[in-house]
ModelCIF file with pLDDT and N, C-alpha, C, O atoms, coordinates in Angstrom:
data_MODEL
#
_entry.id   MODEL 
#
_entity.id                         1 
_entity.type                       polymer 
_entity.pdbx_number_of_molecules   1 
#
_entity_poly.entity_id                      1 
_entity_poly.type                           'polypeptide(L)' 
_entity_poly.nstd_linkage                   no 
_entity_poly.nstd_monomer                   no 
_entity_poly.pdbx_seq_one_letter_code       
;(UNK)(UNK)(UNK)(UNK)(UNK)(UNK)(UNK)(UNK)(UNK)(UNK)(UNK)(UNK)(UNK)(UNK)(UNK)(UNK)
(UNK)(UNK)(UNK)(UNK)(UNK)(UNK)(UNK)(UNK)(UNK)(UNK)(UNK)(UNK)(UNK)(UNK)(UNK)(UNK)
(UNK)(UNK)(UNK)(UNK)(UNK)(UNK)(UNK)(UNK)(UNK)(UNK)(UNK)(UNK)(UNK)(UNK)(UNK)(UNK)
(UNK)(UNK)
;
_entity_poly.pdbx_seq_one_letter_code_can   XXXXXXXXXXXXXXXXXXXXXXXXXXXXXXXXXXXXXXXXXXXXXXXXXX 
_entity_poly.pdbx_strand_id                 A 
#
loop_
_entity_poly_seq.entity_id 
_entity_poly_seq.num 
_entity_poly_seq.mon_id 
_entity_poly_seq.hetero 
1 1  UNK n 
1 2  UNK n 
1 3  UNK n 
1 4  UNK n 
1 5  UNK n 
1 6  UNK n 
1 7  UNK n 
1 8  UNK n 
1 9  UNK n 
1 10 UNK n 
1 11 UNK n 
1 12 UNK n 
1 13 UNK n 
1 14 UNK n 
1 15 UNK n 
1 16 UNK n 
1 17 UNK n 
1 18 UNK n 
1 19 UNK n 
1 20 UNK n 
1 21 UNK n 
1 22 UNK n 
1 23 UNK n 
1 24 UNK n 
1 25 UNK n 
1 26 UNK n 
1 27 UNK n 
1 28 UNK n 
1 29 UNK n 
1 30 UNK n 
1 31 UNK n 
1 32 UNK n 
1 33 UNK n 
1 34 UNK n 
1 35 UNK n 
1 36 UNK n 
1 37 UNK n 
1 38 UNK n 
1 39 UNK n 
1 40 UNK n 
1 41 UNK n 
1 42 UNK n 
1 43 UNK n 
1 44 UNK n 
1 45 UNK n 
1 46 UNK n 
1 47 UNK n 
1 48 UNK n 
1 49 UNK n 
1 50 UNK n 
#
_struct_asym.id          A 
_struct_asym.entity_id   1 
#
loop_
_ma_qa_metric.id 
_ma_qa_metric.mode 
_ma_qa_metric.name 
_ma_qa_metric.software_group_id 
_ma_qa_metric.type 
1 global pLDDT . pLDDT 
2 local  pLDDT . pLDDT 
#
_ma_qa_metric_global.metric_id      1 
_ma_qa_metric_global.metric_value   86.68 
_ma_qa_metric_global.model_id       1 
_ma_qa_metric_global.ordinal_id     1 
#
loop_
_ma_qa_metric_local.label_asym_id 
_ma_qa_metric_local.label_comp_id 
_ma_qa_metric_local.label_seq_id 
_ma_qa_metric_local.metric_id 
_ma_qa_metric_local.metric_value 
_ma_qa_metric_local.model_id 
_ma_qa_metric_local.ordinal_id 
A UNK 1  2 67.00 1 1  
A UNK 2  2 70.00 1 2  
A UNK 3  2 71.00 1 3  
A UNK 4  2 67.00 1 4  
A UNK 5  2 69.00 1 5  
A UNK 6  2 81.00 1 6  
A UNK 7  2 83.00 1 7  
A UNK 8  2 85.00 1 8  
A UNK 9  2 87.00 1 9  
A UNK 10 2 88.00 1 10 
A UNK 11 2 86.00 1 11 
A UNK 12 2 89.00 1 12 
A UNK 13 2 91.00 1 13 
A UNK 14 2 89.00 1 14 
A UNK 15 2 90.00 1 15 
A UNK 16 2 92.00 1 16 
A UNK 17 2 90.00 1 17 
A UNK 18 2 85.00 1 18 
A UNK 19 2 90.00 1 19 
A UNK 20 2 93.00 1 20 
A UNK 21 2 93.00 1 21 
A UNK 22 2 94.00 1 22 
A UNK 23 2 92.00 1 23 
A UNK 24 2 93.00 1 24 
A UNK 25 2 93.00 1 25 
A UNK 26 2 93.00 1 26 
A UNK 27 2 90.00 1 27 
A UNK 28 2 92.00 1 28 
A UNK 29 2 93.00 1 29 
A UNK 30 2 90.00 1 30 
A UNK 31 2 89.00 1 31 
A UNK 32 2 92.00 1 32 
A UNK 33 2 91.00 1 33 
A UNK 34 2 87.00 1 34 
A UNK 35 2 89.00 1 35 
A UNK 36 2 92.00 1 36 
A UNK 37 2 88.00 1 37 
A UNK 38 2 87.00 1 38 
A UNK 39 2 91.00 1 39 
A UNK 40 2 92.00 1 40 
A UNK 41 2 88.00 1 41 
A UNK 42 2 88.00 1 42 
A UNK 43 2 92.00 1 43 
A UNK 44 2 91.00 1 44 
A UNK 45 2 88.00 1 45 
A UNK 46 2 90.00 1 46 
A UNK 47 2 91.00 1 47 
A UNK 48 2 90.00 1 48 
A UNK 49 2 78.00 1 49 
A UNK 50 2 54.00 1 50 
#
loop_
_atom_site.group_PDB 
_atom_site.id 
_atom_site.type_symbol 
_atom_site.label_atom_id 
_atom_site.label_alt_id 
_atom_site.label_comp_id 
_atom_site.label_asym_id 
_atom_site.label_entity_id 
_atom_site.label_seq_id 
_atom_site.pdbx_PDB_ins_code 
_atom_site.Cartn_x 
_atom_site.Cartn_y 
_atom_site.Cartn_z 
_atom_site.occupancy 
_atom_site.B_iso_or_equiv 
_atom_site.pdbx_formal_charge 
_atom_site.auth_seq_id 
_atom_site.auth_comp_id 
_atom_site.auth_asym_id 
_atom_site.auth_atom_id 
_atom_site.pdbx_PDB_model_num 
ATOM 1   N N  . UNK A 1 1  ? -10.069 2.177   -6.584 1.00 67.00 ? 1  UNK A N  1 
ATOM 2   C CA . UNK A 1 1  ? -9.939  2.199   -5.136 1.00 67.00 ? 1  UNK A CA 1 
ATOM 3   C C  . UNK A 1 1  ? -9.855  0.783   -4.589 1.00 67.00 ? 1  UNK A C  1 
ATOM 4   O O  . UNK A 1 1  ? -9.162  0.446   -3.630 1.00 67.00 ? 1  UNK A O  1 
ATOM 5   N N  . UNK A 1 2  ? -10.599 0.040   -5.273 1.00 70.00 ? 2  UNK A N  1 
ATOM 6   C CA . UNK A 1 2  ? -10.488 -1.613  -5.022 1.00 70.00 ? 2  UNK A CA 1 
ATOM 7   C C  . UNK A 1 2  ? -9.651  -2.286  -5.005 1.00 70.00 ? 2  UNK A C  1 
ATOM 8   O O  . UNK A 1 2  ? -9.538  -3.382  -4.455 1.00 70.00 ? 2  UNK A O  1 
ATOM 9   N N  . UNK A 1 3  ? -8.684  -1.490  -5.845 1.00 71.00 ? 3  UNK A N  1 
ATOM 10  C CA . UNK A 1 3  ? -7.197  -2.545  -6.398 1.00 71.00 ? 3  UNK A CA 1 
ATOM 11  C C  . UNK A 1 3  ? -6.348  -1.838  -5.568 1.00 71.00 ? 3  UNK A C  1 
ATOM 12  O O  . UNK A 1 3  ? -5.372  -2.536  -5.293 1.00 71.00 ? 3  UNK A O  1 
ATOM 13  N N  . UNK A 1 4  ? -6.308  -0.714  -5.040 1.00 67.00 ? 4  UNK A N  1 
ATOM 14  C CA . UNK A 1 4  ? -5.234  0.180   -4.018 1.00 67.00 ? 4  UNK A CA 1 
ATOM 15  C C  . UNK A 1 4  ? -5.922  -0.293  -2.839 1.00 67.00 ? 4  UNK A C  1 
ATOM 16  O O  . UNK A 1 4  ? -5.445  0.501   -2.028 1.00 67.00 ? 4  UNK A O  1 
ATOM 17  N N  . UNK A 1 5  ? -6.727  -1.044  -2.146 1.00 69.00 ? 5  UNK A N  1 
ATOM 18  C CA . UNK A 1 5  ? -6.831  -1.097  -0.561 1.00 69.00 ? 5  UNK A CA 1 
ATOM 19  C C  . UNK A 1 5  ? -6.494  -2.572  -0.769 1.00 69.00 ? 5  UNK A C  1 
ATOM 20  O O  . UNK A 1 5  ? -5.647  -3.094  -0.044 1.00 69.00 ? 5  UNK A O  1 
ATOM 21  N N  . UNK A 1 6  ? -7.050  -3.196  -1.623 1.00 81.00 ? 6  UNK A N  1 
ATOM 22  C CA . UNK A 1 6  ? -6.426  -4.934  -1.391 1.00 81.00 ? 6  UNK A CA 1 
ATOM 23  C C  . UNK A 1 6  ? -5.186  -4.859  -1.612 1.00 81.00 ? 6  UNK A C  1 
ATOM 24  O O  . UNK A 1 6  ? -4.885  -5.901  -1.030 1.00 81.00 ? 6  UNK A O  1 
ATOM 25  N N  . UNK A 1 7  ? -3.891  -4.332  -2.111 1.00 83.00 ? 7  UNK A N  1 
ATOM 26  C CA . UNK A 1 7  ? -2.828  -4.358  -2.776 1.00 83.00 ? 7  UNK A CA 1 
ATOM 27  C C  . UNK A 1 7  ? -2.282  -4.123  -1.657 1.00 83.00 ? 7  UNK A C  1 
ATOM 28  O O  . UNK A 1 7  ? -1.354  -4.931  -1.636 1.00 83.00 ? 7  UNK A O  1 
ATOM 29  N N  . UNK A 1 8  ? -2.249  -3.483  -0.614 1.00 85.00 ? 8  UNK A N  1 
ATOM 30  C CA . UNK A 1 8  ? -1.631  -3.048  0.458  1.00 85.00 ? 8  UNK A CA 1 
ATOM 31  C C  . UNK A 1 8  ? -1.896  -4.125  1.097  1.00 85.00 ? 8  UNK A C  1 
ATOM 32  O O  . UNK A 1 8  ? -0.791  -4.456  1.526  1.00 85.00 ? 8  UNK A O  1 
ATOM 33  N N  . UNK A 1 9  ? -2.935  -5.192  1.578  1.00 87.00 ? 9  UNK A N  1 
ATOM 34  C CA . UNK A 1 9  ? -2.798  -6.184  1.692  1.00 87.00 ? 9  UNK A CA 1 
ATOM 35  C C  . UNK A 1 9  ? -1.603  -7.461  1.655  1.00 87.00 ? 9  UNK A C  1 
ATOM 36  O O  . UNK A 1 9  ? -0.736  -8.060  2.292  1.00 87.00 ? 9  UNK A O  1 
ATOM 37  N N  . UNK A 1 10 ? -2.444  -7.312  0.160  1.00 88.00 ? 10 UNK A N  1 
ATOM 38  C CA . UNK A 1 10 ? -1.101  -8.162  -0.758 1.00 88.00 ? 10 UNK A CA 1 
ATOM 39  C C  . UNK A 1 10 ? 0.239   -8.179  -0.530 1.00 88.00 ? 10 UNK A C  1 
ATOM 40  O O  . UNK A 1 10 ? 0.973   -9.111  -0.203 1.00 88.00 ? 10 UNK A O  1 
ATOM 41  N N  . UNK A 1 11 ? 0.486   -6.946  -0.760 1.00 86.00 ? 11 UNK A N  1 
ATOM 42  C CA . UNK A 1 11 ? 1.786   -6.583  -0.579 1.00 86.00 ? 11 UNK A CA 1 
ATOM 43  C C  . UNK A 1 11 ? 2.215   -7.025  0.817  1.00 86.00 ? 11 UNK A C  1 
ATOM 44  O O  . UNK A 1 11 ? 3.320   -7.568  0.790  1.00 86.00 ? 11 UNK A O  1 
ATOM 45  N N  . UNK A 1 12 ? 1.649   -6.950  2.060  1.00 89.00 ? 12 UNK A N  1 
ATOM 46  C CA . UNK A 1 12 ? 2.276   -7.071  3.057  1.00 89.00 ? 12 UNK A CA 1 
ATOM 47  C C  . UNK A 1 12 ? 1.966   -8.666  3.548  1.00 89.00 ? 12 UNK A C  1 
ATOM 48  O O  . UNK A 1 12 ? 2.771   -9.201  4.311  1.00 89.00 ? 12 UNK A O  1 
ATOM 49  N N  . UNK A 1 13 ? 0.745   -9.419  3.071  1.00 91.00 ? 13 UNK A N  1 
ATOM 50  C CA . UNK A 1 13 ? 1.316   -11.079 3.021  1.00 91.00 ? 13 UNK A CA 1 
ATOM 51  C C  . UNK A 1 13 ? 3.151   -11.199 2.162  1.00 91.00 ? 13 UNK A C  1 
ATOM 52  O O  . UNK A 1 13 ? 4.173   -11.709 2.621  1.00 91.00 ? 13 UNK A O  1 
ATOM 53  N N  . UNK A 1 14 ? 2.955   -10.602 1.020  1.00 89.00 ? 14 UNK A N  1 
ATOM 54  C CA . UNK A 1 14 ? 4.272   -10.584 0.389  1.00 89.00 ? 14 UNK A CA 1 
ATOM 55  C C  . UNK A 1 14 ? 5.640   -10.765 0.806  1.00 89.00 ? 14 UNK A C  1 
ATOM 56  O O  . UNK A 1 14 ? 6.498   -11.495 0.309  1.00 89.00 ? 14 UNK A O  1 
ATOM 57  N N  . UNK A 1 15 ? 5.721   -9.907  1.901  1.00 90.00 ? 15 UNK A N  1 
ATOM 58  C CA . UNK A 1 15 ? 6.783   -9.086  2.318  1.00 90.00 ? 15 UNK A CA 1 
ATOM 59  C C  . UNK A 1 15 ? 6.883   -10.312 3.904  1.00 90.00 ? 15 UNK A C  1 
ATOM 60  O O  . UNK A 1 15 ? 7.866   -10.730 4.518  1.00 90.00 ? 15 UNK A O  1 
ATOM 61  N N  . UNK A 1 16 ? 5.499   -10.537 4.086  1.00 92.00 ? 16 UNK A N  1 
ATOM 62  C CA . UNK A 1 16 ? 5.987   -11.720 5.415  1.00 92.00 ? 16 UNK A CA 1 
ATOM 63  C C  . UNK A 1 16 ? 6.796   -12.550 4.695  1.00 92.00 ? 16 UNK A C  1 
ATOM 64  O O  . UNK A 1 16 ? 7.805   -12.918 5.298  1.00 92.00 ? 16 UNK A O  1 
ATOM 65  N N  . UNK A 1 17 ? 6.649   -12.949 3.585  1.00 90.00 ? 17 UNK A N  1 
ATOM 66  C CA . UNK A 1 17 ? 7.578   -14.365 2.751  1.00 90.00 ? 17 UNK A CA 1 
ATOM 67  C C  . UNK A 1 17 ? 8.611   -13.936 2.295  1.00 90.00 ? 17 UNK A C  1 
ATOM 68  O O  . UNK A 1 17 ? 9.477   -14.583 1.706  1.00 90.00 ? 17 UNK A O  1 
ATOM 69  N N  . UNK A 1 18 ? 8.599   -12.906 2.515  1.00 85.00 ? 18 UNK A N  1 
ATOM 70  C CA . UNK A 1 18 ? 9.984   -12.167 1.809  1.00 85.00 ? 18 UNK A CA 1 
ATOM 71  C C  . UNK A 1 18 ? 11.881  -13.345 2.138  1.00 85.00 ? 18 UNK A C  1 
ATOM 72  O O  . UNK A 1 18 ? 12.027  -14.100 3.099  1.00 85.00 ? 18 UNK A O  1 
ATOM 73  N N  . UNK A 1 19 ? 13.005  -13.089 0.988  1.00 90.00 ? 19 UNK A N  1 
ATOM 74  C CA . UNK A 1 19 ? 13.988  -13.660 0.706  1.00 90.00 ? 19 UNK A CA 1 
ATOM 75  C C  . UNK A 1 19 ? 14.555  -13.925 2.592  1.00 90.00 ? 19 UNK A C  1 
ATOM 76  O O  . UNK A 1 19 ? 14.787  -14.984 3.176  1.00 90.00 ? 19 UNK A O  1 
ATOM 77  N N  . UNK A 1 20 ? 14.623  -12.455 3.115  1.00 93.00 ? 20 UNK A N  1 
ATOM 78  C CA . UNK A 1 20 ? 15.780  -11.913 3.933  1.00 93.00 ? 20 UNK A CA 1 
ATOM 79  C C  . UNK A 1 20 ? 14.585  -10.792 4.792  1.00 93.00 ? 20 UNK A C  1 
ATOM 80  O O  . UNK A 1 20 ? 13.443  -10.397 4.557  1.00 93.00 ? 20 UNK A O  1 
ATOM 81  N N  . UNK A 1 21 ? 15.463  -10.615 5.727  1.00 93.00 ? 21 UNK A N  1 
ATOM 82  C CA . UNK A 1 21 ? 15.177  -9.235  6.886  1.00 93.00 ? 21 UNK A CA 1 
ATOM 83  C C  . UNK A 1 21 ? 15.358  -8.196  5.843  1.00 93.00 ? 21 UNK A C  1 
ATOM 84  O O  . UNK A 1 21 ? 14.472  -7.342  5.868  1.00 93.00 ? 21 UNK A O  1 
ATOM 85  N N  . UNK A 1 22 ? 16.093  -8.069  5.107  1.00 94.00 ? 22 UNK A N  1 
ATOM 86  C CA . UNK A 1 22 ? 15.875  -6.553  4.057  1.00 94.00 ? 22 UNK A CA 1 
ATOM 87  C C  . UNK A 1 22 ? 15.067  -6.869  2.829  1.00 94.00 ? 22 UNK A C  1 
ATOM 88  O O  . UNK A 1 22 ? 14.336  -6.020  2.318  1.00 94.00 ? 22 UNK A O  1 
ATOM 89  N N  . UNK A 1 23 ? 15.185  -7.992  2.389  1.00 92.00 ? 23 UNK A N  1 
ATOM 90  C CA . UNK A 1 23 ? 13.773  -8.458  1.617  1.00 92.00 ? 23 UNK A CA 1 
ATOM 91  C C  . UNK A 1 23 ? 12.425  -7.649  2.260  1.00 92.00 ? 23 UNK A C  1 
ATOM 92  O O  . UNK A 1 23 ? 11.731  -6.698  1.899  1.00 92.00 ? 23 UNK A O  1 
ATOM 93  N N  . UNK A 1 24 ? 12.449  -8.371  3.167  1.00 93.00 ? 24 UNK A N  1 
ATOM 94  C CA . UNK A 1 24 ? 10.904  -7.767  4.056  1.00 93.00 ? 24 UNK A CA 1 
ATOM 95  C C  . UNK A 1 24 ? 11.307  -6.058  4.535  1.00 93.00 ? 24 UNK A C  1 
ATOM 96  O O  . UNK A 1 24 ? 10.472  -5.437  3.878  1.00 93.00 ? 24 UNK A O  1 
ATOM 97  N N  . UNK A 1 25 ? 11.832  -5.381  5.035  1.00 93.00 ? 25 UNK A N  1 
ATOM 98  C CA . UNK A 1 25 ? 11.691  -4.154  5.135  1.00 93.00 ? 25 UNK A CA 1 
ATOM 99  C C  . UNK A 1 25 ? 11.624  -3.586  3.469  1.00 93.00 ? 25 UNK A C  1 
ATOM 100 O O  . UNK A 1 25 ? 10.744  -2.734  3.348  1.00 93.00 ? 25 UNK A O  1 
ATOM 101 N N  . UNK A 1 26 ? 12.225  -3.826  2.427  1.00 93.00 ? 26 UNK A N  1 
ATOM 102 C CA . UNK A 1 26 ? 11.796  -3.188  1.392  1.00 93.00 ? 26 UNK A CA 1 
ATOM 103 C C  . UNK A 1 26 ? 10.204  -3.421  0.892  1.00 93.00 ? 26 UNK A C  1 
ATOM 104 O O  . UNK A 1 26 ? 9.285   -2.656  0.598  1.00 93.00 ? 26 UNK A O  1 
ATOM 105 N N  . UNK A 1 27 ? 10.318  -4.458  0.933  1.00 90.00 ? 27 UNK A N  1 
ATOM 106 C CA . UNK A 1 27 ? 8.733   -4.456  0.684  1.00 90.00 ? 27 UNK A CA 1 
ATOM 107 C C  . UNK A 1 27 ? 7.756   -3.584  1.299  1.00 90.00 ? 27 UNK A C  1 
ATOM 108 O O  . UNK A 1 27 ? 6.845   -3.054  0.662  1.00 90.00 ? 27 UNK A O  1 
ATOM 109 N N  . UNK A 1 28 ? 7.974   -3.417  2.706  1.00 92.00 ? 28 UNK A N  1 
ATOM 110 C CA . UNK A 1 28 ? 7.185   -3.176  3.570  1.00 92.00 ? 28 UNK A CA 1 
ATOM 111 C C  . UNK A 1 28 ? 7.618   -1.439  2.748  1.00 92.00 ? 28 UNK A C  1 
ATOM 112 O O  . UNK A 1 28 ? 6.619   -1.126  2.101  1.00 92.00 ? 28 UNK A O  1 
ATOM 113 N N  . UNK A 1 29 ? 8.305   -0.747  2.659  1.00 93.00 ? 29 UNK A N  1 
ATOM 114 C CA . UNK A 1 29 ? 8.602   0.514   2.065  1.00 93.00 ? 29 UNK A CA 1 
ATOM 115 C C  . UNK A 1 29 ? 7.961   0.884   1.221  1.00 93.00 ? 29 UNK A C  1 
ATOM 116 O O  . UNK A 1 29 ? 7.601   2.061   1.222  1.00 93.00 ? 29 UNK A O  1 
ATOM 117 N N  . UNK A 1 30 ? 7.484   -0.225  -0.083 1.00 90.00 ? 30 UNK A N  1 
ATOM 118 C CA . UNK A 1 30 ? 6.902   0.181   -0.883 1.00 90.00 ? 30 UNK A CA 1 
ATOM 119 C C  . UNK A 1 30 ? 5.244   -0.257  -0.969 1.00 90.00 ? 30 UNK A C  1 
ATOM 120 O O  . UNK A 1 30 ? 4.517   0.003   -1.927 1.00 90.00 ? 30 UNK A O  1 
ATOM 121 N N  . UNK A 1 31 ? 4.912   -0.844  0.028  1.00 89.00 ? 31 UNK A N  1 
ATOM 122 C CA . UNK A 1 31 ? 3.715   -0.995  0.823  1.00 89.00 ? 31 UNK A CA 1 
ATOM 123 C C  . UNK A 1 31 ? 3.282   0.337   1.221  1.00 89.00 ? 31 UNK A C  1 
ATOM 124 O O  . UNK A 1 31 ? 2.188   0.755   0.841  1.00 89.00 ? 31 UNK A O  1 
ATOM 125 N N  . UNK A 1 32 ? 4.127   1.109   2.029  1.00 92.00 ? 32 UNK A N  1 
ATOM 126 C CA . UNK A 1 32 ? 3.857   2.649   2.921  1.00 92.00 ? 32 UNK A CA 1 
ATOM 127 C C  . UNK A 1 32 ? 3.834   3.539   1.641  1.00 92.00 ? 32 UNK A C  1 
ATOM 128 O O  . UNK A 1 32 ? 3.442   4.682   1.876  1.00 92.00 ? 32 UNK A O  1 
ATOM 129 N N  . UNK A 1 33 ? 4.103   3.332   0.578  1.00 91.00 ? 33 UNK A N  1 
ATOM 130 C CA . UNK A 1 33 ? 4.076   4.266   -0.969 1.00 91.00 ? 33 UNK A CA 1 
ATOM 131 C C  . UNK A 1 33 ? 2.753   4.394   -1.375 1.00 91.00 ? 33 UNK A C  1 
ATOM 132 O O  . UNK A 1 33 ? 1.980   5.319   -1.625 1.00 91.00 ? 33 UNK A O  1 
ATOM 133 N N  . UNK A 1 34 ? 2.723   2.726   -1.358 1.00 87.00 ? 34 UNK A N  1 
ATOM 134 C CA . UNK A 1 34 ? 1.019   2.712   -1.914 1.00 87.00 ? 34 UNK A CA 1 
ATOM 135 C C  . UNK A 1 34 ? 0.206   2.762   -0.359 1.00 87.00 ? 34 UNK A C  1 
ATOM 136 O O  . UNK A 1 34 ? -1.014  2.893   -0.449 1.00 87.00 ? 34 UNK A O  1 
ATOM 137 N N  . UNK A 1 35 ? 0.448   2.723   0.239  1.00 89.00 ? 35 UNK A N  1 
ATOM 138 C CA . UNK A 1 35 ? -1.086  3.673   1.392  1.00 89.00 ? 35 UNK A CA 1 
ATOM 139 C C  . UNK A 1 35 ? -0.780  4.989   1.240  1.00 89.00 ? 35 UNK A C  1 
ATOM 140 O O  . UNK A 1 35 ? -1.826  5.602   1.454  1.00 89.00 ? 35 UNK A O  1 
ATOM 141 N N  . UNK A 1 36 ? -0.163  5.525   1.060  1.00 92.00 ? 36 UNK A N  1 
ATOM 142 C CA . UNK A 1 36 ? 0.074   7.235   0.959  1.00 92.00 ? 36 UNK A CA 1 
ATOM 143 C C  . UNK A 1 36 ? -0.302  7.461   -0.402 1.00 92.00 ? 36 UNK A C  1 
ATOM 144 O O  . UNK A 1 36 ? -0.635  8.628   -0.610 1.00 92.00 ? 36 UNK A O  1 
ATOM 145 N N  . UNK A 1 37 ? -0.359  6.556   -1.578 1.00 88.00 ? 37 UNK A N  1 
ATOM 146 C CA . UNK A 1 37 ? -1.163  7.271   -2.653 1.00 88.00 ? 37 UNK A CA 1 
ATOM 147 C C  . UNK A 1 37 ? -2.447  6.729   -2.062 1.00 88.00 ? 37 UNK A C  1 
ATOM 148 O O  . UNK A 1 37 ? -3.245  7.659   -1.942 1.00 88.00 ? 37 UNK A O  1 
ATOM 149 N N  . UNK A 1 38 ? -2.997  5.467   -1.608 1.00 87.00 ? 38 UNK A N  1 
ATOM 150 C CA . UNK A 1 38 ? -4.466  5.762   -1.426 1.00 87.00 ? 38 UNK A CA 1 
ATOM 151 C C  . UNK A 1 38 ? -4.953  6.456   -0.470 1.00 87.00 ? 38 UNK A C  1 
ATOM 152 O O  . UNK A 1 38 ? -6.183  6.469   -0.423 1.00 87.00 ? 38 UNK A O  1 
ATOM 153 N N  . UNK A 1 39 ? -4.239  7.207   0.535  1.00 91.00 ? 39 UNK A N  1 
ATOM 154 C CA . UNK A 1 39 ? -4.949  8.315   0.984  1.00 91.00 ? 39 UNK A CA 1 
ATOM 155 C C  . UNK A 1 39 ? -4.933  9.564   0.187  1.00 91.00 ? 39 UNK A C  1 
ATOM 156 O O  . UNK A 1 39 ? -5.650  10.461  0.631  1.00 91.00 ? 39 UNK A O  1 
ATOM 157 N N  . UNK A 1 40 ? -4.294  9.804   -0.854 1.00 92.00 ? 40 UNK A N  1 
ATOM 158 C CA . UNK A 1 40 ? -4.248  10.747  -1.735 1.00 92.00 ? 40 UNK A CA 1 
ATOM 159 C C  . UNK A 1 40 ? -5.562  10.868  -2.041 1.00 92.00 ? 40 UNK A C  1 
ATOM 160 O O  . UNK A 1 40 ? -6.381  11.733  -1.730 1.00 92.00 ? 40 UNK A O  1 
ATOM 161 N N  . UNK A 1 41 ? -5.715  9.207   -3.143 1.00 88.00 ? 41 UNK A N  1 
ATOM 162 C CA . UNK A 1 41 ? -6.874  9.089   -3.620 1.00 88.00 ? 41 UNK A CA 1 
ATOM 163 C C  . UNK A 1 41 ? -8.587  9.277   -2.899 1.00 88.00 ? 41 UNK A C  1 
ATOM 164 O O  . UNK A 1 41 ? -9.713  9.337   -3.392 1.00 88.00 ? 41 UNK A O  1 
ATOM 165 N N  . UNK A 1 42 ? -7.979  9.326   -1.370 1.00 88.00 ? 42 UNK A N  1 
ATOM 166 C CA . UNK A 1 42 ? -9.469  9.442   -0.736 1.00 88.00 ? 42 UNK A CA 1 
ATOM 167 C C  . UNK A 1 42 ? -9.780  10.428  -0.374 1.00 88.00 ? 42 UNK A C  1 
ATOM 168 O O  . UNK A 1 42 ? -10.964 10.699  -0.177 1.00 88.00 ? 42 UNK A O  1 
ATOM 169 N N  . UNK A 1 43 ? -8.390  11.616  -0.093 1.00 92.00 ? 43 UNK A N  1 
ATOM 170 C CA . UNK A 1 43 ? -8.572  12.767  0.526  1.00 92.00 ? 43 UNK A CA 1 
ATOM 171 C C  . UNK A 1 43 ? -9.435  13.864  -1.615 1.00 92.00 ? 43 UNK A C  1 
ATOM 172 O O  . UNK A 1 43 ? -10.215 14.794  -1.822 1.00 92.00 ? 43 UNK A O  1 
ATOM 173 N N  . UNK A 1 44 ? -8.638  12.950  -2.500 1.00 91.00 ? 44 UNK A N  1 
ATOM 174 C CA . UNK A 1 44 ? -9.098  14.002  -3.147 1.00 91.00 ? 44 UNK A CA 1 
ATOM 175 C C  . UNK A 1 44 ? -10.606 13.656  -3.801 1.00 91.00 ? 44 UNK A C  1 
ATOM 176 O O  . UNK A 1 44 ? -11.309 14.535  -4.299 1.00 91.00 ? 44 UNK A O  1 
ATOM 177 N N  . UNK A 1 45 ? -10.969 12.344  -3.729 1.00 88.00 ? 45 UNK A N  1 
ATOM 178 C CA . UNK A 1 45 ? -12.763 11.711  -3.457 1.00 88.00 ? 45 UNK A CA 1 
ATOM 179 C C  . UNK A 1 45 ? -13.094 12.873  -2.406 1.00 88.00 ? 45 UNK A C  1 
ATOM 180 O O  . UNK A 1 45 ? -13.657 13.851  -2.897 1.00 88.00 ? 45 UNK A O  1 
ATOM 181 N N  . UNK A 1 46 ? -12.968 12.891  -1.757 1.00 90.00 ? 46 UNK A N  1 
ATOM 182 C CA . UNK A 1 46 ? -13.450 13.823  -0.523 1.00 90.00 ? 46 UNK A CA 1 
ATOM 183 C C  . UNK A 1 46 ? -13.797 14.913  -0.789 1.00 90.00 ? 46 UNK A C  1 
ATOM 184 O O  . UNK A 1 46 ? -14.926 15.318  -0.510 1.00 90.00 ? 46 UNK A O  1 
ATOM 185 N N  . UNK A 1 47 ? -12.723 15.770  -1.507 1.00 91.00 ? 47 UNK A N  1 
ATOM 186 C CA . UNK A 1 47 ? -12.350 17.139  -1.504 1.00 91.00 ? 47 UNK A CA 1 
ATOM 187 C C  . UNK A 1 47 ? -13.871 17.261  -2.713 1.00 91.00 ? 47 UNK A C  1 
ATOM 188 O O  . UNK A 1 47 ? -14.669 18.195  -2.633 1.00 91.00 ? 47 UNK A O  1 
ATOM 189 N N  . UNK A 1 48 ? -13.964 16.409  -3.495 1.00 90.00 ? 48 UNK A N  1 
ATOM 190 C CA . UNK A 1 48 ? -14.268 16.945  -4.757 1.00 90.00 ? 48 UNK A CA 1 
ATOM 191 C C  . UNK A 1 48 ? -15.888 16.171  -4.522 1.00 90.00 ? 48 UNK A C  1 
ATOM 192 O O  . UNK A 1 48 ? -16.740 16.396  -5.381 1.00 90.00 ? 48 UNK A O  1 
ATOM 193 N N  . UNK A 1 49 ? -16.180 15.419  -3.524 1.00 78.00 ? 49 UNK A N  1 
ATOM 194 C CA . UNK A 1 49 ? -18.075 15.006  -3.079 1.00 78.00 ? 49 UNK A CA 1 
ATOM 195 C C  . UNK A 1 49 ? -17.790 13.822  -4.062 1.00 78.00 ? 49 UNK A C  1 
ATOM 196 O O  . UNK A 1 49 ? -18.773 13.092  -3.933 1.00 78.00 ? 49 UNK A O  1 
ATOM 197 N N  . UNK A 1 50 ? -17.229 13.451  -4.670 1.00 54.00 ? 50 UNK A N  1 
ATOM 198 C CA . UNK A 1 50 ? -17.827 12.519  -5.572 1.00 54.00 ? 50 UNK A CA 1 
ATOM 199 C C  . UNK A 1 50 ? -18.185 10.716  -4.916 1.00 54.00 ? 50 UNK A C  1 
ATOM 200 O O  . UNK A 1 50 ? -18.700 9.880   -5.659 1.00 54.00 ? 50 UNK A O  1 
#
């Protein structure tokens, strides 16, 4: 869970430095990939109490 909430971070300092204007919107795309798996990961922490 540690490495999926800083990474979204990461990723989006990343994507400010990005090549180009589509440099930075792709990044930013696969930024919105990984927050939608870590809400995966929290909804199914949730589901299951742990």
């Amino acid at each position: 869970m540690l490495r999926l909430g800083t990474l979204i971070g990461a990723n989006i300092e990343e994507a400010i430095g990005g090549q180009s204007r589509k440099d930075f919107f792709a990044k930013l795309l696969i930024d919105n990939k990984e927050a939608r798996e870590s809400h995966y990961w929290i909804r199914l922490l949730e589901d299951t109490d742990s």
